[in-house]
KOLPA-611369 format. One line per 4 residues: their letters; for each residue x, y, z negated of C-alpha. Coordinates in pm, 1 decimal. Layout:
a = X,Y,Z  ...
end
This chain:
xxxx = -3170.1,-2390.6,-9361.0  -2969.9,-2184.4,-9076.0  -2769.2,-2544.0,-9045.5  -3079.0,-2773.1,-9011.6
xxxx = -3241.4,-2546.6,-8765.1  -2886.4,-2530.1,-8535.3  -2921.0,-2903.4,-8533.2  -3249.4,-2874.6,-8435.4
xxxx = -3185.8,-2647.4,-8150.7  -2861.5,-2889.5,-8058.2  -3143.3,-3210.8,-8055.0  -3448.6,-3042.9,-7861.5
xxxx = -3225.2,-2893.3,-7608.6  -3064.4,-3284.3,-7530.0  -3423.2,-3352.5,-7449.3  -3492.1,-3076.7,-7228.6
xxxx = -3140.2,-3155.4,-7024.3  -3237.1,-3511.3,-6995.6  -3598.4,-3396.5,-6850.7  -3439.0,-3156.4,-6646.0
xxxx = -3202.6,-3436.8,-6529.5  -3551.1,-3595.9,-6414.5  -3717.9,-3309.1,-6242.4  -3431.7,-3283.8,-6003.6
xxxx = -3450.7,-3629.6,-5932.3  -3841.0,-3652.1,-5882.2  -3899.2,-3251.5,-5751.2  -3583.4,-3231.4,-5496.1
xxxx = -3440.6,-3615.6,-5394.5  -3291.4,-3393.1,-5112.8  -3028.4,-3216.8,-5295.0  -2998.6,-3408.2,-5652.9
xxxx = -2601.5,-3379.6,-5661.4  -2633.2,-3029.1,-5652.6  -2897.1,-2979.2,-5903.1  -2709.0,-3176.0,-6156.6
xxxx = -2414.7,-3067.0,-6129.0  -2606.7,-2691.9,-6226.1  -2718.9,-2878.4,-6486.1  -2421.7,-3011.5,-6626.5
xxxx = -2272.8,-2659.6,-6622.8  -2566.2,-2524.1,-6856.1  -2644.8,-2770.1,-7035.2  -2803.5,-2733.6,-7427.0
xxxx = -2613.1,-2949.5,-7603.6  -2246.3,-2801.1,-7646.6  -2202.4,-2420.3,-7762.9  -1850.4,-2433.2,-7599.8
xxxx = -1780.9,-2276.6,-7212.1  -1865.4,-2527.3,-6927.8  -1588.5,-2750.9,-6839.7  -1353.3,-2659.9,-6525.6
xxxx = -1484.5,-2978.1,-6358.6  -1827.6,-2915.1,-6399.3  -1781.9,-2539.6,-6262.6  -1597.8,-2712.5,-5985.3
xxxx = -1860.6,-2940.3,-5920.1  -2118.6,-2655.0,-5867.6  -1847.0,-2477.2,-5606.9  -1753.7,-2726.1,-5461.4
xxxx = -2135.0,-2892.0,-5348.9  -2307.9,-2527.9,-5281.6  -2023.5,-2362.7,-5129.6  -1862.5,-2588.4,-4871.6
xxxx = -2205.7,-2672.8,-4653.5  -2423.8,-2475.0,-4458.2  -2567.2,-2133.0,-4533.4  -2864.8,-2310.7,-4634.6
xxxx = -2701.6,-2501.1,-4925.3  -2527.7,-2202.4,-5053.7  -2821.3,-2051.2,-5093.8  -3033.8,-2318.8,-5241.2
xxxx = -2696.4,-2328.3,-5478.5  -2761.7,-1989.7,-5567.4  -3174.8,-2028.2,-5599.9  -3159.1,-2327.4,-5850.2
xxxx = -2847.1,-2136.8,-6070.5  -3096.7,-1783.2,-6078.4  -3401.2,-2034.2,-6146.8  -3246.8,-2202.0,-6413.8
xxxx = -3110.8,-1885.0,-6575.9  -3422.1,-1728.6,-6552.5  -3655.1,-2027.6,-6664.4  -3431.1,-2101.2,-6983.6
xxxx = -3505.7,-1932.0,-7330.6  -3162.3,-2093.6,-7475.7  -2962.7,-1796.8,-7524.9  -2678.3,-2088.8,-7464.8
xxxx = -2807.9,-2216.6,-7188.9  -2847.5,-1799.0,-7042.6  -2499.2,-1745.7,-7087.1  -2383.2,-2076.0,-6966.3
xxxx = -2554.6,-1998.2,-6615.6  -2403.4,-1654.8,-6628.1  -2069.8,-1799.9,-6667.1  -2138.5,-2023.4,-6366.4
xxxx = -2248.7,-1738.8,-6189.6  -1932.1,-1500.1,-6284.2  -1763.7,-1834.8,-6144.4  -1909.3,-1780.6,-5826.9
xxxx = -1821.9,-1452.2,-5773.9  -1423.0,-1463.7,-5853.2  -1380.8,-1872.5,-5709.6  -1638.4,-1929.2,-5515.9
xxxx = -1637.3,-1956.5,-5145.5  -1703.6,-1648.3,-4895.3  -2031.4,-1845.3,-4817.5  -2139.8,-1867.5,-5162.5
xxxx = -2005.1,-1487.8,-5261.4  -2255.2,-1377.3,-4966.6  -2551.9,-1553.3,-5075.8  -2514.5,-1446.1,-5416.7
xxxx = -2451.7,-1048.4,-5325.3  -2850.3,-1092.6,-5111.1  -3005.0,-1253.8,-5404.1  -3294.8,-1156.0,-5442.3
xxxx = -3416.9,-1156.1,-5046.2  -3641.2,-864.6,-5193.2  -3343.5,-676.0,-5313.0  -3284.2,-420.1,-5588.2
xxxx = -3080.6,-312.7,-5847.9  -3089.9,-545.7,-6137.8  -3091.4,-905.9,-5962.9  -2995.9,-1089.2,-6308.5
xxxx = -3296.2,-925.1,-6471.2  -3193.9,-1011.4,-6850.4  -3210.6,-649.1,-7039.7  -3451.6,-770.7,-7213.2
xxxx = -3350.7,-1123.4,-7270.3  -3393.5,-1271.3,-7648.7  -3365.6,-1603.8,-7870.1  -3505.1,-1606.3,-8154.7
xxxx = -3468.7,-1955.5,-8246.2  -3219.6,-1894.5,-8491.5  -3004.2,-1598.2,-8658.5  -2666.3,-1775.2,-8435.5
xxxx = -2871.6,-1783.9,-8081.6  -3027.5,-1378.4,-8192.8  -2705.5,-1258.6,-8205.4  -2590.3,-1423.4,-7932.6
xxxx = -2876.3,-1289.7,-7702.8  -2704.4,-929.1,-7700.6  -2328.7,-1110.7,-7543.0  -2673.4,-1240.0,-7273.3
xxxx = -2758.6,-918.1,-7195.4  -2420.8,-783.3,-7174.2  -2269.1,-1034.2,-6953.2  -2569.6,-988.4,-6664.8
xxxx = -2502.7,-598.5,-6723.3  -2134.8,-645.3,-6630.1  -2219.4,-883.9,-6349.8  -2426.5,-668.7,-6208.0
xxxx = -2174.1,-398.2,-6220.6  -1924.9,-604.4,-6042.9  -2189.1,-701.8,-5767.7  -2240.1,-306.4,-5702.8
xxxx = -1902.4,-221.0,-5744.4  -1882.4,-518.5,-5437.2  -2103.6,-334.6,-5244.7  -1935.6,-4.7,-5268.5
xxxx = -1626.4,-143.9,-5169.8  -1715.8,-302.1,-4902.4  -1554.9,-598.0,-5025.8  -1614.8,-845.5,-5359.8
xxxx = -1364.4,-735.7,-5621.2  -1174.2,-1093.8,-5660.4  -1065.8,-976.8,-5311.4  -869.1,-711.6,-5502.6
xxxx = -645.9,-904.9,-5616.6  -490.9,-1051.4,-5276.7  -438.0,-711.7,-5173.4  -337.0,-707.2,-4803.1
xxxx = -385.8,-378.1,-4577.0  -669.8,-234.3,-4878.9  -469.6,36.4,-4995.2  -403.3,142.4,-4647.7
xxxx = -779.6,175.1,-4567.7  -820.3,406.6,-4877.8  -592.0,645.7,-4701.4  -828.8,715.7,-4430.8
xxxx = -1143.3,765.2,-4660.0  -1252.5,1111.1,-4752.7  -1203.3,1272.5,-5037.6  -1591.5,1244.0,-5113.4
xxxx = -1622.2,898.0,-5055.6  -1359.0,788.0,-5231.4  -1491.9,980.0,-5543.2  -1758.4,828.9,-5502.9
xxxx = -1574.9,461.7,-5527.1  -1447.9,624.5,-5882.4  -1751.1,618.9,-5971.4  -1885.3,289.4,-5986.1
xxxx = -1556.7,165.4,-6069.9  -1570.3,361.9,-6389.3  -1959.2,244.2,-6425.1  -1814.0,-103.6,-6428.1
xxxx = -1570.0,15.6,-6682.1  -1803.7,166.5,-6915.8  -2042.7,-157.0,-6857.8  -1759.9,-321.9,-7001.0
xxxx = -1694.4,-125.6,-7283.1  -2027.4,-157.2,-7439.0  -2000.0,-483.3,-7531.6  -2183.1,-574.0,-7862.6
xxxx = -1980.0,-566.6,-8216.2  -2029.0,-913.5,-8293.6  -1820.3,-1161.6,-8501.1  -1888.5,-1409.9,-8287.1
xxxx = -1608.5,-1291.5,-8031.0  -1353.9,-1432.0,-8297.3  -1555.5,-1718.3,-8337.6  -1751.7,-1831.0,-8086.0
xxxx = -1559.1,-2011.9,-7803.1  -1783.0,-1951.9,-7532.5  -1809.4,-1594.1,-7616.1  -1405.0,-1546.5,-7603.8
xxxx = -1419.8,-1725.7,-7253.1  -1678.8,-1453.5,-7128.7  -1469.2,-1165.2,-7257.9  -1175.5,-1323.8,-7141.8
xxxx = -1346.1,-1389.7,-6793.3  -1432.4,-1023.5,-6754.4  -1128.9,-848.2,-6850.8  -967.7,-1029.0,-6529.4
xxxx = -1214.9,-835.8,-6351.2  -1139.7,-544.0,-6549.5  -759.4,-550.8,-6461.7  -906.9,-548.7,-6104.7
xxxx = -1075.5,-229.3,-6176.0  -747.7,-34.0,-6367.4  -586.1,-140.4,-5995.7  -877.1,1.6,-5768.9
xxxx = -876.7,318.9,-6009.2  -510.8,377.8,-6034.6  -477.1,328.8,-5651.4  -741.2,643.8,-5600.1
xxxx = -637.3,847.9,-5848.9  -265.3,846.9,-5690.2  -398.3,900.4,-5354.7  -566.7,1214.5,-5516.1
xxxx = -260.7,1349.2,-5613.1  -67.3,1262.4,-5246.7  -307.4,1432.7,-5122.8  -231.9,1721.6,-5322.5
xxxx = -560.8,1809.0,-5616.6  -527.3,2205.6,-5489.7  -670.2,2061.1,-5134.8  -991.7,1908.2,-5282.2
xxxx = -1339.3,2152.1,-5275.4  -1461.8,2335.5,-5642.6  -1711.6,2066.3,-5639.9  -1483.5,1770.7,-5550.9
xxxx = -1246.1,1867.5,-5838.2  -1532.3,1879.5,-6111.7  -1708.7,1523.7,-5984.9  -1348.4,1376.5,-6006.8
xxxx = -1248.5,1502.6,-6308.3  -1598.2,1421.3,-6494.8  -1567.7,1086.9,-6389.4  -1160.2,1027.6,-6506.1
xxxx = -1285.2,1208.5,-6852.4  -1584.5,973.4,-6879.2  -1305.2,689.2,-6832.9  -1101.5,781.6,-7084.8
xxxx = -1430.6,813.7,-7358.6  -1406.2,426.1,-7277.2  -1026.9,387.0,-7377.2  -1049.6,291.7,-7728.0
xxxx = -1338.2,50.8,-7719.9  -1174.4,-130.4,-7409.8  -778.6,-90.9,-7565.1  -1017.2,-316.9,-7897.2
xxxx = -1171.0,-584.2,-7631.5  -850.6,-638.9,-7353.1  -424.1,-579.4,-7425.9  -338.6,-560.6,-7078.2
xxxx = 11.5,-434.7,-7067.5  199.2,-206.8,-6893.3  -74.8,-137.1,-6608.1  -293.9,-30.4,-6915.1
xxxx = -49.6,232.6,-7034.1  3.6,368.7,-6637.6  -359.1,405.7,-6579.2  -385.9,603.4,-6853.0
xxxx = -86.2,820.4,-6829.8  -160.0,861.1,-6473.2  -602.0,962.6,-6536.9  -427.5,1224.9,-6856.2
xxxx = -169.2,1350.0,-6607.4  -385.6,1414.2,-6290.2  -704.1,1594.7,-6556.2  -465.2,1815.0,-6623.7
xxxx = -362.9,1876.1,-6329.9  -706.1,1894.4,-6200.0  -779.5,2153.6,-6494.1  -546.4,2389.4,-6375.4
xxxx = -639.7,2344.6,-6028.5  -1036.5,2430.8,-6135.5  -926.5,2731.4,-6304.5  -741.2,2865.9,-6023.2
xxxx = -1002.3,2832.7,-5767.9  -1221.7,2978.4,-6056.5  -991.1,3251.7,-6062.5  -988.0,3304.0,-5697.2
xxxx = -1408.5,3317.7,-5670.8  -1392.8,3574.7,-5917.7  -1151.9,3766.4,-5739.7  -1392.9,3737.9,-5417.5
xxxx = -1625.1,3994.6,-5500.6  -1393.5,4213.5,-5626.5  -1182.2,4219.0,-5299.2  -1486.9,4279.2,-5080.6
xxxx = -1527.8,4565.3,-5310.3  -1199.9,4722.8,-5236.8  -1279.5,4652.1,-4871.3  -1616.7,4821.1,-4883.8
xxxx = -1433.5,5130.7,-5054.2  -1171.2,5130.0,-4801.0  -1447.6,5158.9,-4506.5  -1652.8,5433.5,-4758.8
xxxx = -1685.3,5781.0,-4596.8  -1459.1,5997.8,-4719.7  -1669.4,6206.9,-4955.9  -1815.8,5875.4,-5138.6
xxxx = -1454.6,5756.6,-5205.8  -1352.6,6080.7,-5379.4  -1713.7,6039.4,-5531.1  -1833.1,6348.0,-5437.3
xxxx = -2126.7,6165.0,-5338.0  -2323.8,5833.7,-5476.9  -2303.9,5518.9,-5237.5  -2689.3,5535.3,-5227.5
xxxx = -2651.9,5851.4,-5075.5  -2428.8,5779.0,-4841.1  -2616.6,5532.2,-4695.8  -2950.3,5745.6,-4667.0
xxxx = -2760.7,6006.0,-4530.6  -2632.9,5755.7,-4268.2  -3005.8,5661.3,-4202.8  -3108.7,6032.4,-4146.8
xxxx = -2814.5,6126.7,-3905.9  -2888.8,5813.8,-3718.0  -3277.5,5871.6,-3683.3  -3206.9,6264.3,-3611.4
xxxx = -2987.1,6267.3,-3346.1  -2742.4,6497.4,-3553.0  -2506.2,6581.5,-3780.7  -2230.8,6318.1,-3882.5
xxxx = -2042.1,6166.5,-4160.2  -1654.9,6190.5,-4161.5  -1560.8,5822.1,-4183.0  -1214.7,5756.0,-4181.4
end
Protein backbone atom coordinates (compact mmCIF):
# COMPACT_ATOMS: atom_id res chain seq x y z
CA UNK A 1 0.00 0.00 0.00
CA UNK A 2 2.88 2.53 1.31
CA UNK A 3 4.59 1.45 -2.28
CA UNK A 4 1.54 2.16 -4.54
CA UNK A 5 0.85 5.42 -2.89
CA UNK A 6 4.90 6.57 -3.32
CA UNK A 7 4.27 5.88 -6.95
CA UNK A 8 1.42 7.80 -6.85
CA UNK A 9 3.01 10.77 -5.31
CA UNK A 10 6.17 10.16 -7.92
CA UNK A 11 3.23 10.31 -11.01
CA UNK A 12 0.98 13.36 -9.79
CA UNK A 13 3.94 15.40 -8.95
CA UNK A 14 5.38 14.81 -12.96
CA UNK A 15 2.12 16.45 -13.76
CA UNK A 16 2.29 19.31 -11.58
CA UNK A 17 6.16 20.02 -12.87
CA UNK A 18 5.03 19.79 -16.38
CA UNK A 19 2.07 22.44 -15.55
CA UNK A 20 4.36 24.41 -13.72
CA UNK A 21 6.72 24.20 -16.75
CA UNK A 22 3.57 25.93 -18.51
CA UNK A 23 2.68 28.65 -16.10
CA UNK A 24 6.11 30.10 -16.45
CA UNK A 25 5.85 30.06 -19.97
CA UNK A 26 2.23 31.61 -20.25
CA UNK A 27 2.36 33.87 -16.65
CA UNK A 28 6.11 35.38 -17.09
CA UNK A 29 7.45 35.08 -21.09
CA UNK A 30 9.84 37.76 -19.60
CA UNK A 31 11.99 35.69 -17.50
CA UNK A 32 11.13 31.85 -18.53
CA UNK A 33 14.93 30.68 -18.29
CA UNK A 34 14.93 31.62 -14.90
CA UNK A 35 11.75 30.16 -13.80
CA UNK A 36 12.69 26.82 -15.15
CA UNK A 37 15.67 26.47 -14.19
CA UNK A 38 13.86 26.93 -10.29
CA UNK A 39 11.92 24.43 -11.49
CA UNK A 40 14.26 21.97 -12.50
CA UNK A 41 15.98 22.34 -9.11
CA UNK A 42 12.64 21.31 -7.20
CA UNK A 43 11.19 19.33 -9.17
CA UNK A 44 8.61 16.22 -7.88
CA UNK A 45 9.77 13.55 -9.60
CA UNK A 46 13.28 12.41 -8.11
CA UNK A 47 13.68 12.03 -4.14
CA UNK A 48 17.49 12.51 -4.70
CA UNK A 49 19.36 16.26 -4.08
CA UNK A 50 19.14 18.61 -7.17
CA UNK A 51 21.86 18.14 -9.59
CA UNK A 52 25.05 20.59 -9.47
CA UNK A 53 24.01 21.83 -12.93
CA UNK A 54 20.66 22.58 -12.17
CA UNK A 55 21.78 24.54 -8.85
CA UNK A 56 24.17 26.22 -11.20
CA UNK A 57 21.66 27.09 -13.53
CA UNK A 58 19.56 28.95 -10.84
CA UNK A 59 23.03 30.98 -9.75
CA UNK A 60 24.13 31.52 -12.53
CA UNK A 61 20.66 33.31 -14.35
CA UNK A 62 19.48 35.23 -10.94
CA UNK A 63 22.76 36.19 -9.72
CA UNK A 64 24.84 37.63 -12.54
CA UNK A 65 22.09 40.47 -13.82
CA UNK A 66 20.70 43.36 -12.32
CA UNK A 67 19.40 43.82 -8.79
CA UNK A 68 16.12 43.35 -10.24
CA UNK A 69 16.72 39.75 -11.45
CA UNK A 70 18.27 38.70 -8.27
CA UNK A 71 15.47 39.51 -6.66
CA UNK A 72 12.81 38.16 -8.89
CA UNK A 73 15.38 34.96 -8.48
CA UNK A 74 14.78 35.05 -4.97
CA UNK A 75 10.70 35.86 -5.21
CA UNK A 76 9.92 32.83 -7.54
CA UNK A 77 12.44 30.29 -5.22
CA UNK A 78 10.32 31.71 -1.73
CA UNK A 79 7.01 31.41 -3.97
CA UNK A 80 7.61 28.10 -5.00
CA UNK A 81 8.72 26.89 -1.56
CA UNK A 82 5.93 28.35 -0.05
CA UNK A 83 3.15 27.33 -2.66
CA UNK A 84 4.34 23.55 -2.67
CA UNK A 85 2.80 20.90 -0.21
CA UNK A 86 5.55 18.20 -1.49
CA UNK A 87 7.57 17.81 1.48
CA UNK A 88 10.22 16.91 -1.54
CA UNK A 89 9.64 19.58 -3.41
CA UNK A 90 10.01 21.97 0.32
CA UNK A 91 13.26 20.66 0.89
CA UNK A 92 14.44 20.73 -2.62
CA UNK A 93 13.84 24.67 -2.65
CA UNK A 94 15.53 24.86 0.70
CA UNK A 95 18.50 23.22 -0.67
CA UNK A 96 18.49 25.73 -3.53
CA UNK A 97 18.16 28.32 -1.16
CA UNK A 98 21.12 27.04 1.33
CA UNK A 99 22.85 27.13 -2.27
CA UNK A 100 22.38 30.63 -2.46
CA UNK A 101 23.63 31.59 0.60
CA UNK A 102 27.22 29.67 0.61
CA UNK A 103 27.69 29.99 -3.70
CA UNK A 104 25.72 32.42 -4.67
CA UNK A 105 26.74 35.81 -5.79
CA UNK A 106 27.05 39.01 -3.37
CA UNK A 107 23.97 40.25 -5.41
CA UNK A 108 21.95 37.30 -4.81
CA UNK A 109 23.27 36.82 -0.91
CA UNK A 110 21.79 40.53 -0.48
CA UNK A 111 18.50 39.98 -1.90
CA UNK A 112 18.00 36.93 -0.07
CA UNK A 113 19.18 38.47 3.58
CA UNK A 114 15.92 41.52 2.71
CA UNK A 115 13.50 38.89 1.84
CA UNK A 116 10.69 39.58 2.92
CA UNK A 117 10.63 43.63 2.02
CA UNK A 118 8.31 43.54 5.23
CA UNK A 119 10.97 41.98 7.30
CA UNK A 120 10.98 39.80 10.42
CA UNK A 121 12.30 37.02 12.04
CA UNK A 122 11.21 33.84 10.44
CA UNK A 123 11.39 34.69 6.53
CA UNK A 124 11.20 30.79 5.54
CA UNK A 125 8.01 30.50 7.56
CA UNK A 126 7.86 26.48 7.58
CA UNK A 127 7.47 25.56 11.55
CA UNK A 128 4.58 24.37 10.81
CA UNK A 129 5.10 22.78 7.49
CA UNK A 130 3.52 19.05 6.94
CA UNK A 131 2.91 16.18 4.22
CA UNK A 132 0.78 13.92 4.87
CA UNK A 133 0.59 12.20 1.68
CA UNK A 134 2.34 9.33 2.81
CA UNK A 135 4.18 7.80 6.05
CA UNK A 136 7.89 8.51 3.76
CA UNK A 137 6.90 12.39 2.89
CA UNK A 138 5.43 12.69 7.11
CA UNK A 139 8.57 11.90 8.26
CA UNK A 140 10.30 13.75 6.00
CA UNK A 141 8.31 17.01 6.81
CA UNK A 142 10.25 17.32 10.29
CA UNK A 143 14.14 17.31 8.10
CA UNK A 144 11.49 20.54 6.27
CA UNK A 145 11.15 22.21 9.23
CA UNK A 146 14.55 21.73 10.44
CA UNK A 147 16.41 22.80 7.47
CA UNK A 148 14.37 26.46 7.29
CA UNK A 149 15.16 26.57 11.21
CA UNK A 150 18.91 26.27 10.48
CA UNK A 151 18.68 28.61 7.52
CA UNK A 152 17.27 31.00 9.31
CA UNK A 153 19.87 30.74 11.94
CA UNK A 154 22.58 31.23 9.48
CA UNK A 155 20.74 34.34 7.94
CA UNK A 156 20.75 35.96 11.64
CA UNK A 157 23.94 34.78 12.52
CA UNK A 158 24.74 36.94 8.91
CA UNK A 159 23.31 39.77 10.28
CA UNK A 160 25.11 39.79 13.52
CA UNK A 161 28.24 39.51 11.89
CA UNK A 162 28.00 41.91 9.74
CA UNK A 163 28.96 39.65 7.13
CA UNK A 164 27.25 36.17 5.51
CA UNK A 165 29.01 33.25 7.15
CA UNK A 166 30.44 31.56 3.73
CA UNK A 167 32.54 34.75 4.04
CA UNK A 168 34.10 32.98 7.03
CA UNK A 169 35.77 30.85 5.39
CA UNK A 170 38.08 33.25 3.15
CA UNK A 171 39.14 34.80 6.21
CA UNK A 172 41.14 37.97 5.38
CA UNK A 173 41.57 40.94 8.06
CA UNK A 174 38.13 39.26 10.20
CA UNK A 175 39.94 38.19 13.07
CA UNK A 176 41.63 41.47 13.29
CA UNK A 177 38.27 43.37 13.47
CA UNK A 178 37.21 41.10 16.45
CA UNK A 179 40.08 42.61 18.33
CA UNK A 180 38.62 45.97 18.42
CA UNK A 181 35.01 44.85 19.48
CA UNK A 182 33.99 45.06 23.07
CA UNK A 183 33.80 42.61 25.30
CA UNK A 184 29.85 42.96 25.25
CA UNK A 185 29.43 42.84 21.76
CA UNK A 186 31.38 40.20 21.06
CA UNK A 187 29.39 38.09 23.67
CA UNK A 188 26.83 38.91 22.15
CA UNK A 189 28.22 37.35 18.60
CA UNK A 190 28.58 34.03 20.99
CA UNK A 191 25.43 34.06 21.19
CA UNK A 192 23.84 33.59 18.04
CA UNK A 193 26.65 31.59 16.98
CA UNK A 194 25.79 29.08 19.64
CA UNK A 195 21.87 29.62 18.63
CA UNK A 196 22.98 28.41 15.23
CA UNK A 197 24.70 25.60 16.95
CA UNK A 198 21.94 24.42 18.99
CA UNK A 199 19.55 24.95 15.75
CA UNK A 200 21.73 22.44 14.43
CA UNK A 201 21.73 20.05 16.99
CA UNK A 202 18.08 19.49 17.09
CA UNK A 203 17.82 17.83 14.13
CA UNK A 204 15.08 15.08 14.04
CA UNK A 205 16.04 11.21 14.91
CA UNK A 206 15.08 9.88 11.72
CA UNK A 207 16.30 6.80 9.76
CA UNK A 208 16.04 8.45 6.86
CA UNK A 209 19.53 10.28 7.37
CA UNK A 210 21.11 6.76 6.59
CA UNK A 211 18.84 6.34 3.93
CA UNK A 212 17.57 9.01 2.28
CA UNK A 213 20.06 10.69 -0.17
CA UNK A 214 18.71 13.99 -0.18
CA UNK A 215 18.52 14.07 3.50
CA UNK A 216 22.46 13.12 3.87
CA UNK A 217 23.15 16.04 1.32
CA UNK A 218 21.23 18.54 3.71
CA UNK A 219 23.11 17.36 6.79
CA UNK A 220 26.12 17.25 4.93
CA UNK A 221 25.40 20.85 3.51
CA UNK A 222 24.98 22.26 6.99
CA UNK A 223 27.76 20.87 8.88
CA UNK A 224 30.05 23.00 6.35
CA UNK A 225 28.34 25.80 7.85
CA UNK A 226 28.74 24.37 11.14
CA UNK A 227 32.62 24.07 10.81
CA UNK A 228 32.20 27.83 10.02
CA UNK A 229 30.64 28.35 13.32
CA UNK A 230 33.41 26.05 15.62
CA UNK A 231 35.90 28.81 13.69
CA UNK A 232 33.86 32.08 14.59
CA UNK A 233 33.45 30.53 18.23
CA UNK A 234 36.93 29.36 18.81
CA UNK A 235 38.28 32.73 17.44
CA UNK A 236 36.15 34.66 20.42
CA UNK A 237 36.62 32.49 22.97
CA UNK A 238 40.62 32.89 22.54
CA UNK A 239 40.32 36.52 22.30
CA UNK A 240 38.51 36.18 25.75
CA UNK A 241 41.28 34.69 27.25
CA UNK A 242 44.08 37.36 25.52
CA UNK A 243 42.26 39.58 26.93
CA UNK A 244 42.66 38.13 30.19
CA UNK A 245 38.77 36.53 31.77
CA UNK A 246 39.76 38.48 35.33
CA UNK A 247 39.26 41.89 33.12
CA UNK A 248 35.65 41.11 32.02
CA UNK A 249 32.54 42.71 34.43
CA UNK A 250 30.50 40.04 37.08
CA UNK A 251 27.90 40.20 34.49
CA UNK A 252 30.09 39.72 31.38
CA UNK A 253 31.64 36.57 32.95
CA UNK A 254 28.15 34.88 33.74
CA UNK A 255 26.53 35.79 30.02
CA UNK A 256 29.80 34.22 28.58
CA UNK A 257 30.02 31.40 30.49
CA UNK A 258 26.09 30.49 30.19
CA UNK A 259 26.40 30.66 26.69
CA UNK A 260 29.93 28.26 26.32
CA UNK A 261 27.92 25.79 28.90
CA UNK A 262 24.79 25.89 26.72
CA UNK A 263 27.36 24.90 23.81
CA UNK A 264 28.68 22.16 25.27
CA UNK A 265 24.80 20.63 26.26
CA UNK A 266 24.95 20.47 22.30
CA UNK A 267 28.27 18.36 22.10
CA UNK A 268 27.00 14.95 21.99
CA UNK A 269 24.06 15.33 19.67
CA UNK A 270 26.35 17.35 17.16
CA UNK A 271 29.74 14.85 17.85
CA UNK A 272 26.35 11.95 16.46
CA UNK A 273 25.40 14.29 13.26
CA UNK A 274 29.20 15.84 12.04
CA UNK A 275 33.12 14.05 12.72
CA UNK A 276 34.92 17.09 12.09
CA UNK A 277 38.41 16.45 13.23
CA UNK A 278 40.87 18.03 15.02
CA UNK A 279 39.10 21.63 15.07
CA UNK A 280 36.23 19.64 16.86
CA UNK A 281 38.45 18.40 19.66
CA UNK A 282 40.17 22.24 20.05
CA UNK A 283 36.89 23.91 20.33
CA UNK A 284 36.03 21.87 22.89
CA UNK A 285 39.14 21.69 24.90
CA UNK A 286 39.46 25.32 24.48
CA UNK A 287 35.13 26.22 25.68
CA UNK A 288 36.13 23.31 28.95
CA UNK A 289 39.39 25.16 29.55
CA UNK A 290 38.26 28.88 29.47
CA UNK A 291 34.61 27.72 31.89
CA UNK A 292 36.89 26.88 34.15
CA UNK A 293 38.73 29.45 34.05
CA UNK A 294 35.83 31.70 33.98
CA UNK A 295 34.51 29.73 37.19
CA UNK A 296 37.27 30.68 39.17
CA UNK A 297 37.30 34.09 37.95
CA UNK A 298 33.27 34.42 39.09
CA UNK A 299 34.10 33.19 42.39
CA UNK A 300 36.76 35.57 43.02
CA UNK A 301 34.95 38.63 42.14
CA UNK A 302 32.16 36.89 44.26
CA UNK A 303 34.57 36.76 46.90
CA UNK A 304 35.66 40.28 46.56
CA UNK A 305 31.72 41.77 46.69
CA UNK A 306 31.39 39.98 49.76
CA UNK A 307 34.35 41.36 51.18
CA UNK A 308 32.91 45.00 50.19
CA UNK A 309 30.67 45.46 52.91
CA UNK A 310 32.71 44.09 55.30
CA UNK A 311 35.65 46.54 54.56
CA UNK A 312 33.38 49.59 54.68
CA UNK A 313 32.59 48.20 58.00
CA UNK A 314 36.06 48.28 59.32
CA UNK A 315 36.25 51.76 57.79
CA UNK A 316 33.13 52.99 59.51
CA UNK A 317 34.66 51.54 62.89
CA UNK A 318 37.87 53.14 62.26
CA UNK A 319 36.07 56.75 61.90
CA UNK A 320 33.62 55.59 65.18
CA UNK A 321 34.04 57.96 68.19
CA UNK A 322 36.04 56.63 70.55
CA UNK A 323 33.54 55.49 73.17
CA UNK A 324 31.36 53.49 70.39
CA UNK A 325 34.54 51.56 69.34
CA UNK A 326 35.29 50.35 72.88
CA UNK A 327 31.38 49.89 72.88
CA UNK A 328 30.75 51.79 75.68
CA UNK A 329 28.07 53.16 73.71
CA UNK A 330 25.53 51.71 70.84
CA UNK A 331 26.13 53.20 67.22
CA UNK A 332 22.48 54.44 67.41
CA UNK A 333 23.51 56.44 70.13
CA UNK A 334 26.24 57.82 68.85
CA UNK A 335 24.65 59.18 66.14
CA UNK A 336 21.71 60.88 68.19
CA UNK A 337 24.11 62.17 70.38
CA UNK A 338 25.86 63.70 67.32
CA UNK A 339 22.40 65.18 66.30
CA UNK A 340 21.87 66.81 69.80
CA UNK A 341 25.43 68.41 70.11
CA UNK A 342 24.99 69.70 66.64
CA UNK A 343 21.41 71.27 67.18
CA UNK A 344 22.60 72.59 70.82
CA UNK A 345 25.45 74.44 70.20
CA UNK A 346 27.40 72.30 72.89
CA UNK A 347 29.10 69.68 74.20
CA UNK A 348 31.24 67.36 71.84
CA UNK A 349 32.15 63.90 70.98
CA UNK A 350 35.87 62.82 71.16
CA UNK A 351 36.42 61.54 67.61
CA UNK A 352 39.68 60.41 66.92
Amino acid sequence: MGRHRGRLRILVGIVKDKSSFLKAFLISPAKPKLRLAILRATSHAAASPPSDRSISGVLSLGGHGSRRTAGTCIESLMDRLHATKSAYVAIKCLFTVHAVLTKGSFILKDQLSVYPASGGRNSLNLSKFRDGSDPESWELSSWVRWYAAVIEQNLAVSRTLGRFLSAAAAGGGKEEAILEKPNGDLITEVEILVDFAQSVCEAPNSLQLQKNDLVYEVVKSVGEDYRLVQREILIRVGEFRERKLRSLSFGELTRLVAELRRLEGCRERLSLLFVIGKRNDALWEAVAETVKEISEAVMEKDEMKRLVPVTAAVRSVRWMPAAARNGSIELGRVVEAAKVGGHNGGGSIDWL
